[in-house]
C-alpha positions as CSV (number, residue, x, y, z in Angstrom):
1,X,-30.0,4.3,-14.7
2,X,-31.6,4.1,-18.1
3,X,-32.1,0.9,-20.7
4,X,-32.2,1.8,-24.1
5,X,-33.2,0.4,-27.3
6,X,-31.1,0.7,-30.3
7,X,-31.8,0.0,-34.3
8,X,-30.0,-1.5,-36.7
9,X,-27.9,1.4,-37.4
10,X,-27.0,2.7,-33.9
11,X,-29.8,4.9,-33.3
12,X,-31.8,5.1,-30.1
13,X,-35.2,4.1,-30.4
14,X,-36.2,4.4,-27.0
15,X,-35.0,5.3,-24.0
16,X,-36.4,4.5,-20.3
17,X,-35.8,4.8,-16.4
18,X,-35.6,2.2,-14.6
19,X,-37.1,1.7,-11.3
20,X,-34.9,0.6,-8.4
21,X,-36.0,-2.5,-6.4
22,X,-34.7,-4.3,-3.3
23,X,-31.0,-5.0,-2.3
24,X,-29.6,-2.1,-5.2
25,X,-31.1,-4.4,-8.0
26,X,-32.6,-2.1,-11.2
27,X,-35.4,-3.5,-13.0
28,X,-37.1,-2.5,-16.7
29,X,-40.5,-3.6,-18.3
30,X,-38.8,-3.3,-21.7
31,X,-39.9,-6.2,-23.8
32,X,-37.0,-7.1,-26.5
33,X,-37.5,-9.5,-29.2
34,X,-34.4,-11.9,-30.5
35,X,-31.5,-9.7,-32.4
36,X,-32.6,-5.9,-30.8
37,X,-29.8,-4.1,-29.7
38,X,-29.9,-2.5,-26.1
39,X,-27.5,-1.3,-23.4
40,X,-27.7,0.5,-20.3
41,X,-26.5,4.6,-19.4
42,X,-26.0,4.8,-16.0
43,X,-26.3,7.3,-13.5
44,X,-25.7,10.9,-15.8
45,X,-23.2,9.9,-18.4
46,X,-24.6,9.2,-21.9
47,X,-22.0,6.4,-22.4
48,X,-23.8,2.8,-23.5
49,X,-22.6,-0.6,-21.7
50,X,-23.6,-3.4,-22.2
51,X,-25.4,-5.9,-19.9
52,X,-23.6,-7.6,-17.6
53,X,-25.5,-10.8,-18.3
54,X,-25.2,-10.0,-21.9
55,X,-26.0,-13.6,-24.1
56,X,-24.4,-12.1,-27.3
57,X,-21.8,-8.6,-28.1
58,X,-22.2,-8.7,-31.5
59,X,-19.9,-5.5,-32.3
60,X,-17.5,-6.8,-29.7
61,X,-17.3,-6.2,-25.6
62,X,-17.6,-2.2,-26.2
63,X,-21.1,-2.3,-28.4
64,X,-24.6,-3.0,-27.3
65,X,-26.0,-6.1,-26.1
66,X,-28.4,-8.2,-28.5
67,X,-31.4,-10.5,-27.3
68,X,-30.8,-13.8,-27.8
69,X,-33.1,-15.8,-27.0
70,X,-31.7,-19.4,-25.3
71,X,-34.8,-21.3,-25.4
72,X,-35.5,-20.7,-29.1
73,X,-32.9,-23.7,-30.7
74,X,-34.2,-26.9,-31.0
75,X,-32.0,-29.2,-28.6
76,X,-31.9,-33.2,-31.0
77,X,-30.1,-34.6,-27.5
78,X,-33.3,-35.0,-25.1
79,X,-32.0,-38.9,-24.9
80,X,-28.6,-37.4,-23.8
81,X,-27.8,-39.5,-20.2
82,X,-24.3,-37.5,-20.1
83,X,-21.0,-38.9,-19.2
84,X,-19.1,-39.6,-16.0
85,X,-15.7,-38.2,-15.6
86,X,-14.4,-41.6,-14.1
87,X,-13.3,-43.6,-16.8
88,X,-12.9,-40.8,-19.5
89,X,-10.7,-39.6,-21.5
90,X,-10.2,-35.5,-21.6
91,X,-9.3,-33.3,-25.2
92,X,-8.5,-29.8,-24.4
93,X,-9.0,-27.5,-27.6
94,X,-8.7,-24.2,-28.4
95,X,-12.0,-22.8,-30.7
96,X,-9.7,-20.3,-32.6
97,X,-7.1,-22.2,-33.4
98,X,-8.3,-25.8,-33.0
99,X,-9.3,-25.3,-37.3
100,X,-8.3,-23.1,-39.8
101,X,-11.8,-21.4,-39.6
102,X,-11.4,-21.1,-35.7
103,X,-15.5,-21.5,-35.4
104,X,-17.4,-23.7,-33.1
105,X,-19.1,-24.8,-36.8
106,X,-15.8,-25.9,-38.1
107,X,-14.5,-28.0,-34.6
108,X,-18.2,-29.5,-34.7
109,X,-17.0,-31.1,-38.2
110,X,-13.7,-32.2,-36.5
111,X,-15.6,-34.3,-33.8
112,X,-15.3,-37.7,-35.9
113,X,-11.8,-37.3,-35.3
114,X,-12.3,-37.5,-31.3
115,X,-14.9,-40.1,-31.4
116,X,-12.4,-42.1,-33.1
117,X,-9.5,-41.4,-31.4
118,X,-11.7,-42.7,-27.8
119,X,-12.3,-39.2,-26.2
120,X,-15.4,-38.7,-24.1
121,X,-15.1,-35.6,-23.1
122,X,-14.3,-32.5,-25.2
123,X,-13.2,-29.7,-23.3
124,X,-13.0,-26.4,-24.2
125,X,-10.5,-23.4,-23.9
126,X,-12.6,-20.0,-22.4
127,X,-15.2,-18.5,-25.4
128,X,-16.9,-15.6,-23.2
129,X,-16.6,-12.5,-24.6
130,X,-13.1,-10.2,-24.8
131,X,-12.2,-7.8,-26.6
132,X,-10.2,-8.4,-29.7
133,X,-10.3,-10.6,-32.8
134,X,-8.1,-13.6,-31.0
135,X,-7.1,-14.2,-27.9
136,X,-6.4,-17.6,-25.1
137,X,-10.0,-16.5,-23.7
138,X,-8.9,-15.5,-20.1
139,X,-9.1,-12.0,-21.0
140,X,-12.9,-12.3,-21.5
141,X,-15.1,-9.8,-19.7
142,X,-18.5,-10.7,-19.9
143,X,-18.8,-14.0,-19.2
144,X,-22.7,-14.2,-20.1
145,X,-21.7,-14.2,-23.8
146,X,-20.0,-16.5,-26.1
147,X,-17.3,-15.0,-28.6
148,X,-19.1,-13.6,-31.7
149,X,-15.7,-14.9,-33.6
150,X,-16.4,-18.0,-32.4
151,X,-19.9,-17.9,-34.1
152,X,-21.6,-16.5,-31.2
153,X,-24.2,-18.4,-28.2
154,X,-26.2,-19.9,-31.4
155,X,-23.0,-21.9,-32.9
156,X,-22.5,-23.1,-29.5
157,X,-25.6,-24.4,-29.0
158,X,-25.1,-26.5,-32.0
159,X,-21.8,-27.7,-31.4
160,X,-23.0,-29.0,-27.7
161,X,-25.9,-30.8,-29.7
162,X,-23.4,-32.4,-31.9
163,X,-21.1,-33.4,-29.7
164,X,-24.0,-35.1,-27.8
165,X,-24.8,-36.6,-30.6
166,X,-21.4,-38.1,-31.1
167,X,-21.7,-39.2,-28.1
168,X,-18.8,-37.0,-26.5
169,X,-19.6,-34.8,-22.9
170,X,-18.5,-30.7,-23.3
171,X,-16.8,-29.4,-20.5
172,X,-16.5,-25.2,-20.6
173,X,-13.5,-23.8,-19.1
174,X,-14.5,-21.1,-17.0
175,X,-12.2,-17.6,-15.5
176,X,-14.4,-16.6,-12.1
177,X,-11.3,-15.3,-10.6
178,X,-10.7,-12.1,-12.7
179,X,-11.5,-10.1,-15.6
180,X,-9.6,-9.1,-18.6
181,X,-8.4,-5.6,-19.4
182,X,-10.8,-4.0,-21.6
183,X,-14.4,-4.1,-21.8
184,X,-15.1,-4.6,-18.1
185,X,-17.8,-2.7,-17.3
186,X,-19.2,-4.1,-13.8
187,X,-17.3,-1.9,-11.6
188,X,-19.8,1.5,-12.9
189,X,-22.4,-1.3,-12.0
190,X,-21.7,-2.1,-8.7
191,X,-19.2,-3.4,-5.9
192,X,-18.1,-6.3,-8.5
193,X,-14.1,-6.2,-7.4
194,X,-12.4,-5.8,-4.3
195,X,-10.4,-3.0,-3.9
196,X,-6.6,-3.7,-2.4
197,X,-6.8,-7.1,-3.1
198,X,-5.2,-8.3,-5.4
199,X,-4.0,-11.5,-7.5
200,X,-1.5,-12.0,-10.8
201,X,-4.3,-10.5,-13.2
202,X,-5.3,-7.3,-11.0
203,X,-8.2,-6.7,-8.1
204,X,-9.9,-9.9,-6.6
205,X,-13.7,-10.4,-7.8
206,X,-15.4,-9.3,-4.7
207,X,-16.8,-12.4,-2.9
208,X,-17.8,-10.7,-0.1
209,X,-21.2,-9.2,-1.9
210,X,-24.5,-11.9,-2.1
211,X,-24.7,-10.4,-5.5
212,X,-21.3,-10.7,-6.9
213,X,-21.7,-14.6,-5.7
214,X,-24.9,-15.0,-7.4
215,X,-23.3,-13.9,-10.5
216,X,-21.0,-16.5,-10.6
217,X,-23.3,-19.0,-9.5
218,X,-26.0,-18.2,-12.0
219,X,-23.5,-18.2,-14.7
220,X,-22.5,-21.9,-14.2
221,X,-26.3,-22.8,-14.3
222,X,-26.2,-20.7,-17.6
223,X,-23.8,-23.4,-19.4
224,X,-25.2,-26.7,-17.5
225,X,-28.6,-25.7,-17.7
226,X,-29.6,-23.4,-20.9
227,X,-26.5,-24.9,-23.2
228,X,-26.5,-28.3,-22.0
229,X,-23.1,-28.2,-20.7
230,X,-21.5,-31.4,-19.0
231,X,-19.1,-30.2,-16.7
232,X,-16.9,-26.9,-16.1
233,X,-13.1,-26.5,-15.9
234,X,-12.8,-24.0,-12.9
235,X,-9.6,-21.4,-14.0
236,X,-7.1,-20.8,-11.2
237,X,-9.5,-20.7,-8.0
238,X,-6.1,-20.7,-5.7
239,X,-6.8,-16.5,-7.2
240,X,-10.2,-16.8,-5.2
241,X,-10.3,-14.5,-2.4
242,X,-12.8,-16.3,-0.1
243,X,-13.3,-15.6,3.8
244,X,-17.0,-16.6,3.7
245,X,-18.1,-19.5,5.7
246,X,-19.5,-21.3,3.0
247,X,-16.6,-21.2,0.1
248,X,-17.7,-20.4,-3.2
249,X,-16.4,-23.5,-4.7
250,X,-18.6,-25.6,-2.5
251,X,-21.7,-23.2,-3.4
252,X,-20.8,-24.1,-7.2
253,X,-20.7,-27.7,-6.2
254,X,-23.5,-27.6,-4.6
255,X,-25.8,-25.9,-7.2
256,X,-24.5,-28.2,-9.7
257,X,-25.2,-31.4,-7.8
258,X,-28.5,-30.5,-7.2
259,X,-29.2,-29.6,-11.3
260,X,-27.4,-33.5,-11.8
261,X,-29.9,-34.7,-9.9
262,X,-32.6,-32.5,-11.1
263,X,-31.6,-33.4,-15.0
264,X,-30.8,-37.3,-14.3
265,X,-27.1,-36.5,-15.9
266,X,-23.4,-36.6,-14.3
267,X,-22.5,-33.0,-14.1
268,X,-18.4,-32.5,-13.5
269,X,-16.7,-29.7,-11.9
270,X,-12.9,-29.5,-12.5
271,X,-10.8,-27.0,-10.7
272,X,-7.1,-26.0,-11.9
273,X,-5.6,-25.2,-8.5
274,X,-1.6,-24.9,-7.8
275,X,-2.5,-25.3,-3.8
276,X,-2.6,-29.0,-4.0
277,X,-4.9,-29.0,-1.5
278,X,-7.3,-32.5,-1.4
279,X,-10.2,-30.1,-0.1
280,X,-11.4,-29.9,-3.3
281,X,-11.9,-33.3,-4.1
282,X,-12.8,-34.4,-1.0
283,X,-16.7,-35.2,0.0
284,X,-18.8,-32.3,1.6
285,X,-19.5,-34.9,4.5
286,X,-15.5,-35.2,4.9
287,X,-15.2,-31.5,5.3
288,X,-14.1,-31.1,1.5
289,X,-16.0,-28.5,-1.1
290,X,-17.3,-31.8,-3.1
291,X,-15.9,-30.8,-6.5
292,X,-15.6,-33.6,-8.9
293,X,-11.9,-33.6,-9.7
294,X,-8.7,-31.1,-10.2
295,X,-5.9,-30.8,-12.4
296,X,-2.7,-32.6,-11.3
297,X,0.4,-30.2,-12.6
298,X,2.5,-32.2,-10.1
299,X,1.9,-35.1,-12.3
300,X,2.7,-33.1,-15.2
301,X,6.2,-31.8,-14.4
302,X,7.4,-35.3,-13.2
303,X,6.5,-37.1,-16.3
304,X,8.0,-33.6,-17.9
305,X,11.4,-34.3,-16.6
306,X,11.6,-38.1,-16.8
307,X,10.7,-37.4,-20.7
308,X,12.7,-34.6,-21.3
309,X,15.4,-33.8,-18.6
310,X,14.5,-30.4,-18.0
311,X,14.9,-29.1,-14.7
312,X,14.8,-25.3,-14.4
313,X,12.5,-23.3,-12.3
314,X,9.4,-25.0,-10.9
315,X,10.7,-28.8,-12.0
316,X,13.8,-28.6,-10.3
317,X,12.2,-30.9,-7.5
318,X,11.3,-33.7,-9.8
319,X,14.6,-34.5,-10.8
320,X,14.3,-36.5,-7.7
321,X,14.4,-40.0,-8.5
322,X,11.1,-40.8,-6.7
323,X,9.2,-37.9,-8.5
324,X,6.8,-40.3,-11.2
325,X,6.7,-43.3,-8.5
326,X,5.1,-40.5,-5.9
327,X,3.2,-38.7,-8.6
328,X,1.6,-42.6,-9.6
329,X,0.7,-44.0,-6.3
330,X,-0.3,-41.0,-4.3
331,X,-1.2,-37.8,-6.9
332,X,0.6,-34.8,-5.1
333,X,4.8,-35.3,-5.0
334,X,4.4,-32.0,-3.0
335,X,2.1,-33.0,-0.3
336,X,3.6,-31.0,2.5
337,X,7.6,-31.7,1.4
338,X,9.8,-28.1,0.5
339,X,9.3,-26.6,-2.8
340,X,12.5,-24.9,-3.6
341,X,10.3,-22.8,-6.5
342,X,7.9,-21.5,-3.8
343,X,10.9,-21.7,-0.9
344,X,8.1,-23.4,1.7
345,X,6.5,-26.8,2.3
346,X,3.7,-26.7,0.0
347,X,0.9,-29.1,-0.1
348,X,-1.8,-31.8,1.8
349,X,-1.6,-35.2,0.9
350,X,-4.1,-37.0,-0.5
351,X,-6.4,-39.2,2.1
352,X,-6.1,-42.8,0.0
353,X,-9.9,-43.4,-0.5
354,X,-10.2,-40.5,-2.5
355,X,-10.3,-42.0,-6.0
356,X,-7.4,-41.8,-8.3
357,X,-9.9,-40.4,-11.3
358,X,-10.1,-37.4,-9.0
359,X,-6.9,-35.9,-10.4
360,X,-7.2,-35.0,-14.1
361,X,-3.4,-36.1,-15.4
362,X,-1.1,-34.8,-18.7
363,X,2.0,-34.7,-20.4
364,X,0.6,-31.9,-22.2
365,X,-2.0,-28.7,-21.5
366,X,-2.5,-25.3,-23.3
367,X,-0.5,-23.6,-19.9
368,X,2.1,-26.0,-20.3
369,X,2.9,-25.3,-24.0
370,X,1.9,-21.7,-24.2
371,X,3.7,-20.6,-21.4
372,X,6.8,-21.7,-22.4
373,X,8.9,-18.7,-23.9
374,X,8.6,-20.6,-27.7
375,X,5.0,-22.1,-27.0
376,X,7.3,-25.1,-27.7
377,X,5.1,-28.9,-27.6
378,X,7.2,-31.9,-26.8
379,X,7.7,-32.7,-30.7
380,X,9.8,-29.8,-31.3
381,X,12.4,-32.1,-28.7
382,X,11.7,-35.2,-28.5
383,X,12.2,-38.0,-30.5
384,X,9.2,-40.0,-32.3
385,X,10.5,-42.7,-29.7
386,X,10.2,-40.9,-26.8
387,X,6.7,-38.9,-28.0
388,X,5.6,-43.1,-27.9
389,X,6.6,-43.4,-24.5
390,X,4.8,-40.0,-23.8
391,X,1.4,-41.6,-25.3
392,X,2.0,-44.6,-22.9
393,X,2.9,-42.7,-19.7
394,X,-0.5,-40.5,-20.4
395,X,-3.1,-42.8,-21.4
396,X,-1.5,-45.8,-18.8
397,X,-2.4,-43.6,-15.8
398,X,-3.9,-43.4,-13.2
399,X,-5.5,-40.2,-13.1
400,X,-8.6,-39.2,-15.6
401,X,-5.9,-38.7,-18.9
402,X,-6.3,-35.2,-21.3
403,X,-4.8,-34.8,-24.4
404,X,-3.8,-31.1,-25.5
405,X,-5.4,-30.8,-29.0
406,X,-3.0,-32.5,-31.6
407,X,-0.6,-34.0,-29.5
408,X,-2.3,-37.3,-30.6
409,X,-0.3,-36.9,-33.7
410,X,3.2,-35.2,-32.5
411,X,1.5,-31.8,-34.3
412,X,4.6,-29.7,-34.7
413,X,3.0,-26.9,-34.8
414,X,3.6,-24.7,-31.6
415,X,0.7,-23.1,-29.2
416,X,1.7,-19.6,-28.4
417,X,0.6,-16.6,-26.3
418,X,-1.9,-14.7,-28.4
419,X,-3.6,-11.8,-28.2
420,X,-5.0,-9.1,-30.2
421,X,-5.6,-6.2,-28.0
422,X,-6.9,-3.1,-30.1
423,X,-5.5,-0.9,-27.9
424,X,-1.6,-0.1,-28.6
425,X,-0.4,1.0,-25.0
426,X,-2.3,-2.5,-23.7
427,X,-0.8,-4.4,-26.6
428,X,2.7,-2.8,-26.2
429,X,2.5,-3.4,-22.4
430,X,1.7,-7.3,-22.7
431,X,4.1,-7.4,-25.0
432,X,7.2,-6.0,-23.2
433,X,5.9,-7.5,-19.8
434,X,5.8,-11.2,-21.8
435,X,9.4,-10.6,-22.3
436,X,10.1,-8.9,-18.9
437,X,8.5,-12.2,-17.1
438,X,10.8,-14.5,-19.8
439,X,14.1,-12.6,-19.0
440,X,13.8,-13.3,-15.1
441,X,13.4,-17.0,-15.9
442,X,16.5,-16.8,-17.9
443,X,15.0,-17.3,-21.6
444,X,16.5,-15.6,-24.6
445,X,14.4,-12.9,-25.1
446,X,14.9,-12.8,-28.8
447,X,12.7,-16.2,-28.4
448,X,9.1,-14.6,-27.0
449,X,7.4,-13.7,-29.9
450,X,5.3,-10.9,-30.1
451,X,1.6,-11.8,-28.9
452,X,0.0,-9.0,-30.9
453,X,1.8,-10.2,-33.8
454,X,-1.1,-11.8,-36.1
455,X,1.8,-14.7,-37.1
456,X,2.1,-15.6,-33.9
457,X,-2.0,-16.5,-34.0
458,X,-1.5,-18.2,-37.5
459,X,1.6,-20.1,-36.2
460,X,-0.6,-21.5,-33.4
461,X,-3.4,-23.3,-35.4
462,X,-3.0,-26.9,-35.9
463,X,-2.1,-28.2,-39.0
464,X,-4.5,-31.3,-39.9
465,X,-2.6,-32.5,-43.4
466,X,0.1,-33.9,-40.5
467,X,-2.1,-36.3,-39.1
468,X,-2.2,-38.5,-42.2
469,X,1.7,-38.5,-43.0
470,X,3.7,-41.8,-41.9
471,X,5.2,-40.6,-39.0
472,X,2.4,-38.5,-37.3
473,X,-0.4,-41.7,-38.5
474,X,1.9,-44.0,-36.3
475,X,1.8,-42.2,-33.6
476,X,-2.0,-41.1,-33.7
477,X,-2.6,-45.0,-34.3
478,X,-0.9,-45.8,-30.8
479,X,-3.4,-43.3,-29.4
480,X,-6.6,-45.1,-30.6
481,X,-4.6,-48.6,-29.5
482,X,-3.6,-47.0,-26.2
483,X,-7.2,-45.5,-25.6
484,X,-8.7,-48.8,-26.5
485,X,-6.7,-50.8,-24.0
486,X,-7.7,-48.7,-21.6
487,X,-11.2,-49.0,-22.5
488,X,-10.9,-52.7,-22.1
489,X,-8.7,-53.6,-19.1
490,X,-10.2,-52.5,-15.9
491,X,-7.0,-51.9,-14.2
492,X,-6.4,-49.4,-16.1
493,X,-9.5,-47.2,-14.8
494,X,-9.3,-49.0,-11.5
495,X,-10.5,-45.8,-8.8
496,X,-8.1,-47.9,-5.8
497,X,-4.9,-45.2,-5.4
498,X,-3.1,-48.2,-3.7
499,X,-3.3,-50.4,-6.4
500,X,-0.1,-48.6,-8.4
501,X,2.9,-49.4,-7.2
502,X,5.9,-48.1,-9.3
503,X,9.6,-49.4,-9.2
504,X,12.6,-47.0,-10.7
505,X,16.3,-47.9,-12.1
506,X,18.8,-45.7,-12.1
507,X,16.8,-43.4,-9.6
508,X,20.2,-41.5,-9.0
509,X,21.1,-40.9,-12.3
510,X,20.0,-38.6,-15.2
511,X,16.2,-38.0,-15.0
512,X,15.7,-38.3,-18.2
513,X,17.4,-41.9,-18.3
514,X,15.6,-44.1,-15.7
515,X,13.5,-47.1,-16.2
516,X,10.4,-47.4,-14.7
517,X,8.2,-50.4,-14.0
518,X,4.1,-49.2,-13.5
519,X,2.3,-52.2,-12.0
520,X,-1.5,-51.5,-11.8
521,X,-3.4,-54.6,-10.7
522,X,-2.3,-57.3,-12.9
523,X,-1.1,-55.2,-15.5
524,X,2.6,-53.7,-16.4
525,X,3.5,-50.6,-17.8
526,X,7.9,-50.8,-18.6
527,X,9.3,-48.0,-19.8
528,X,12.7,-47.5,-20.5
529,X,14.0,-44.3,-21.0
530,X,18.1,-45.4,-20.5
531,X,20.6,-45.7,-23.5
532,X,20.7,-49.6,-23.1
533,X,18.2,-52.3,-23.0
534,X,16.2,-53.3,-20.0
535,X,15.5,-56.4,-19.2
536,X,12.3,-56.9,-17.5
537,X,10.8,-60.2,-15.5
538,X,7.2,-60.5,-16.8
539,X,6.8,-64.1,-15.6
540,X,4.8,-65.3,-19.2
541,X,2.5,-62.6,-19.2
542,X,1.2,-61.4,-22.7
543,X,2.7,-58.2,-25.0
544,X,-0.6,-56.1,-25.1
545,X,0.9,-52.8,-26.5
546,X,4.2,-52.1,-27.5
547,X,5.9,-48.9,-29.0
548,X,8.5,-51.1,-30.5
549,X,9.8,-54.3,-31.2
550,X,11.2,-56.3,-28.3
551,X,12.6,-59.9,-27.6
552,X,11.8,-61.8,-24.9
553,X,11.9,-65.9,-24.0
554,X,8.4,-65.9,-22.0
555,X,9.6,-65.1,-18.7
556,X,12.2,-62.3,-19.2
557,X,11.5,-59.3,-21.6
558,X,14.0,-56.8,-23.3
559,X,12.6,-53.5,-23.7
560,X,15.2,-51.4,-26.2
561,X,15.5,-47.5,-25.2
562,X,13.3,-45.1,-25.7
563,X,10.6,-47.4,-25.9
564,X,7.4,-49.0,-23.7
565,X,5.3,-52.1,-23.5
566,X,2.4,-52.8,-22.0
567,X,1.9,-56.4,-20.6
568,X,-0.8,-58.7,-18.6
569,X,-2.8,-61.8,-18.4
570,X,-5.9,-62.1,-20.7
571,X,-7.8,-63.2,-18.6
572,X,-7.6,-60.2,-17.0
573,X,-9.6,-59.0,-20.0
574,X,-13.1,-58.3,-20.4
């Protein structure tokens, strides 16, 4: 194997062996400075790759690898303490679509708007390198490097510093479970995949091999360590082919408790997981891999159906009428019950001291949106009523609450599938296979637009002149309102699961027509969702929120449909 140094035009400079060392490792005296070029031929070819642990790809996952050199920026957050996940509020953002310029620069002049709006923690969609100009991010390939679209490792730096600065934690979504489709390299390198097996996005990343761990592991101390990162969004780990007696996820959880202790920080680890398995969450002395918390899509599809009545494919089961009271008071509704999507009992429950922060909770995520055939958001069906009601149920919960970049304003803009794969058999192929997977759900395929399509990337960015026009203000006000209540009332960020109770009306009927009463401590969350007013016995307590107008003599509340109120002593307060 040979490194070699490039100029600024292409041409090799120099060119040396290197030297092999222990375990199958390859090692170079070659001394870089910030910007060179380099890459590696290996074995006889003349081919260049890049490095694995590339930093930067400024010509894209195909060109050489440029020095960059981490240490060089000058950090303005050494008084940064961090942020703990329990009590926070989550906004998920895409970089390329989050702002018309789809840089890390431009979102770092955007977060006023989240400080404002009562998010602590930013978090955002995957920026490691892939090939292309646009793309979701879990196509990326070398996962060392930040997007040069994006503005490259620099831009990121400074958009963790400001964030810091506004007093808002970063959280990096993460893909350890595969690779994309072009650019990936680390199979010529080494033992990187496993053969045969297999999961949705092609061969299983080879956990078997010391190495192949480290890689993963050194990568998450890459983003808490060198770029100050707060926490990582774990993608899909149920694809992580494990059989080691110390799981990877508990390595990862591990490593980044001891840097949180080493740093004097909170350091989060958030796994996306469709096994609802508790292991996760649960402490290391309990047996569990001691990961800070996991994404609840069981949550998500109940409040789905309650708000919108759909019940095909996966939320078939929470039609049932106990679907949000289960979801509220004990996290999984599958927790070892039949899923007629999967055709088995799926699911663990959650143990009752594990604290209800522990699940992250949403009406609304990028998978949720983008996976839909239209890459519809709730405003394309709901009413402005019922996107109220949405708010309420999200930010009223008990689980950490995320917000999917501009649903605090009813954005009507949709979030598509994107990509732009230069390649025009791997751009037909995702195309055609988008539709394929639509048709066997039964969706029009005339609907799926074309993810190569560049309007179908233009269509997807937000528009920000909405958030300023009557209806959308009204809504983003109830945002702030709803994530300043929460703020302020302690059972509303109370950890105790068995604090929620949750009573239903109408449990038999339509799911999108119950009424629902959300006690948490001494506070009241009534929603109702029917065609007809709702009475509701309140016994004197104070209005502290309300989506609408409503009557009431003290004692007895009306709630009107399609709206929800929020009620409770004040001396509750603090």
């Amino acid at each position: 194997m040979r490194v070699r140094r490039l100029s600024g035009d292409g041409a090799t400079t120099e060119e040396r062996e290197l030297f092999a060392g222990e375990a199958g490792w390859w090692r170079s005296d070659l001394a870089l400075a910030a910007g060179e070029r380099y890459g590696f031929v290996i074995d006889d070819g003349d081919q260049l790759r890049p490095d694995p642990r590339s930093r930067r790809q400024p010509e894209g996952v195909h060109g050489p690898s440029a020095e960059f050199d981490v240490d060089a920026f000058e950090w303005t957050d050494l008084s940064w303490t961090g942020r703990q996940l329990a009590g926070g509020l989550i906004y998920e953002l895409h970089l390329g679509t989050f702002t018309p310029e789809g840089t890390l620069d431009a979102a770092a002049k955007r977060l006023e708007h989240l400080t404002d709006l009562g998010v602590t923690h930013v978090e955002l969609l995957p920026v490691n390198a892939f090939n292309g100009r646009w793309n979701w991010g879990y196509d990326g390939v070398l996962w060392y490097a930040v997007h040069e679209g994006y503005g490259g490792p620099l831009a990121y730096q400074r958009f963790v510093d400001a964030a810091h600065a506004h007093g808002i934690a970063v959280i990096q979504d993460v893909v350890y479970n595969h690779l994309g489709p072009s650019g990936n390299y680390l199979p010529e390198y080494g033992p990187y995949l496993r053969e045969g097996s297999r999961n949705t996005w092609g061969d299983s990343v080879n956990l078997d091999e010391p190495a192949v761990r480290a890689f993963i592991v050194e990568n998450a101390l890459m983003w808490l360590r060198d770029f100050h990162v707060d926490g990582l969004r774990l993608d899909a780990v149920h694809a992580l082919h494990d059989e080691q007696p110390v799981h990877i996820l508990r390595e990862l959880a591990e490593t980044a408790d001891a840097l949180s202790a080493q740093q004097n920080r909170p350091l989060s680890l958030i796994a996306e997981s469709d096994m609802n398995d508790p292991t996760l969450i649960l402490p290391r002395e309990a047996g569990g891999y001691g990961l800070t918390a996991q994404w609840s899509d069981d949550w998500h599809h109940a409040v789905h159906v309650a708000l919108t009545g759909e019940t095909a494919g996966y939320y078939a089961d929470f039609a049932a009428g106990d679907a949000v009271a289960k979801v509220s008071e004990r996290g999984f509704f599958h927790d070892g019950t039949y899923s007629s999507f999967r055709e088995r009992p799926h699911g663990s429950p959650i143990p009752p001291e594990v604290p209800a922060w522990r699940l992250v909770t949403f009406a609304q995520d990028h998978d949720q949106i983008g996976n839909r055939a239209a890459g519809d958001r709730l405003s394309a069906t709901l009413s402005a009523d019922r996107l109220a009601v949405a708010a309420v149920l999200t930010l009223t919960a008990p689980g950490t609450p995320m917000l999917f970049m501009g649903e605090e304003w009813g954005a009507s803009t949709p979030w598509q599938f994107f990509t732009s794969h230069p390649e025009p058999e791997l751009g037909r192929a995702t195309a055609e296979g988008r539709i394929a997977e639509f048709a066997k759900m039964g969706w029009d395929p005339d609907t799926v637009p074309d993810p190569q399509d560049p309007a179908t990337f233009e269509r997807s960015h937000l528009d920000w002149s909405e958030a300023g026009s009557p209806d959308h203000a009204r809504l983003l006000a109830l945002y702030r309102d709803l994530a300043a209540l929460r703020r302020k009332r302690p059972e509303l960020t109370d950890p105790d699961s068995t604090a929620t109770t949750v009573s239903v009306r109408g449990a038999d009927g339509a799911p999108e027509a119950r009424v629902y009463r959300i006690d948490r401590g001494g506070l009241g969350v009534l929603v109702n969702l029917s065609p007809d007013p709702a009475e509701f016995e309140i016994g004197g307590a104070d209005v502290l929120l309300a989506t609408t107008a409503v009557d009431g003599s003290g004692a007895v509340l009306v709630i009107p449909p399609d709206a929800a109120v929020v009620v409770g002593s004040p001396a509750a307060a603090v």
